[in-house]
C-alpha positions in Angstrom: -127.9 35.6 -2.5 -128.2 36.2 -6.2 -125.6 38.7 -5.9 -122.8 35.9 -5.0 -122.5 37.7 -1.3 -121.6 34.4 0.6 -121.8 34.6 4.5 -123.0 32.5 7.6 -124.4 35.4 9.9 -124.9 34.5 13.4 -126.9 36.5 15.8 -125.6 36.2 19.4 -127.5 37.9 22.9 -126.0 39.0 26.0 -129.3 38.5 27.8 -127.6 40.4 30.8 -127.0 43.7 28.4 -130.0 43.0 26.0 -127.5 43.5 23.4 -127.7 41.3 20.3 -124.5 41.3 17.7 -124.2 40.1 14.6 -120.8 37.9 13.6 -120.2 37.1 10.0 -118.2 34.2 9.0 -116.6 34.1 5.7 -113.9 32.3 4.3 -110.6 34.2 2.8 -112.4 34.0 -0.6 -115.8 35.2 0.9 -114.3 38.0 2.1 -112.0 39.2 -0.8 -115.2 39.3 -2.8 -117.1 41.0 -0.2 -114.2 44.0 -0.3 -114.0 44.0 -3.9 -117.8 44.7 -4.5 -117.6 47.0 -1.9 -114.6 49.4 -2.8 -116.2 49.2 -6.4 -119.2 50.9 -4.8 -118.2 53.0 -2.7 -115.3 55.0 -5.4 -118.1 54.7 -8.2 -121.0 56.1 -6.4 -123.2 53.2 -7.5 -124.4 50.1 -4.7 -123.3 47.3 -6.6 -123.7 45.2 -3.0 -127.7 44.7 -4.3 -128.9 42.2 -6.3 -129.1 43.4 -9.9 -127.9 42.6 -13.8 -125.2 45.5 -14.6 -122.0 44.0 -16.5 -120.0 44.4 -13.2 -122.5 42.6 -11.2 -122.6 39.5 -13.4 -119.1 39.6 -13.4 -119.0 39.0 -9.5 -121.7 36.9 -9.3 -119.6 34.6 -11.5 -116.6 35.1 -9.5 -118.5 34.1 -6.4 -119.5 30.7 -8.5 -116.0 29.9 -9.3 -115.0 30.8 -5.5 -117.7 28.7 -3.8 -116.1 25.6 -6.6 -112.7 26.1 -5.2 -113.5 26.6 -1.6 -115.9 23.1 -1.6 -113.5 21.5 -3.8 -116.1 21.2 -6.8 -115.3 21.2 -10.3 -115.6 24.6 -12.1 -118.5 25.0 -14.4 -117.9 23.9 -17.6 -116.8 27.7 -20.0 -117.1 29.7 -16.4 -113.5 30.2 -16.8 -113.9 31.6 -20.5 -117.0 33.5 -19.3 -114.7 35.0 -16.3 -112.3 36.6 -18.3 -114.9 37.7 -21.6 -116.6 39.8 -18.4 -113.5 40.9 -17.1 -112.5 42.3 -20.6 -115.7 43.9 -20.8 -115.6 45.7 -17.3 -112.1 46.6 -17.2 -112.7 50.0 -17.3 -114.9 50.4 -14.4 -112.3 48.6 -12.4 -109.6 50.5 -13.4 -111.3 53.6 -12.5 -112.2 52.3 -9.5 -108.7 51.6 -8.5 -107.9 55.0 -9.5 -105.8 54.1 -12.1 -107.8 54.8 -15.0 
């Protein structure tokens, strides 16, 4: 997604039941980000989980970028690392305050 969110979802019926469940699979990585974004949301108030162009949300969508590099064993983008921590200067705040430290 443009957000970064990075999943495989898998539907799976019990034909006996009718039931259908969903399973997401995401790596270690996948799923730190996933928590992250979500935690941010939920103590500011705002649904950061949807696509969109605040400062936080290009931050993550970034961080899922340099994530998906490690995790397929790809290079980095060239400046993503400089452009990681410019962002996370910038949005420092709202993650402090998130983490209730600020």
């Amino acid at each position: 997604r443009e957000s970064g969110y990075r999943a495989v979802h898998c539907f799976v019926r019990d034909n006996s039941t009718r039931l259908t469940i969903e399973v997401q699979l995401r790596t270690t990585l996948m799923q730190a980000w996933a928590e992250d974004v979500e935690n941010v949301s939920a103590r500011m108030g705002v649904n950061y989980k949807r696509d969109g162009g605040s400062e936080y949300q290009v931050y993550m969508r970034n961080l899922s970028k340099l994530y998906e590099a490690v995790e397929t064993g790809s290079s980095v983008p060239e400046g993503l690392a400089d452009i990681l921590r410019t962002q996370r200067a910038r949005i420092a705040h709202l993650v402090q305050r998130a983490e209730g430290s600020g």
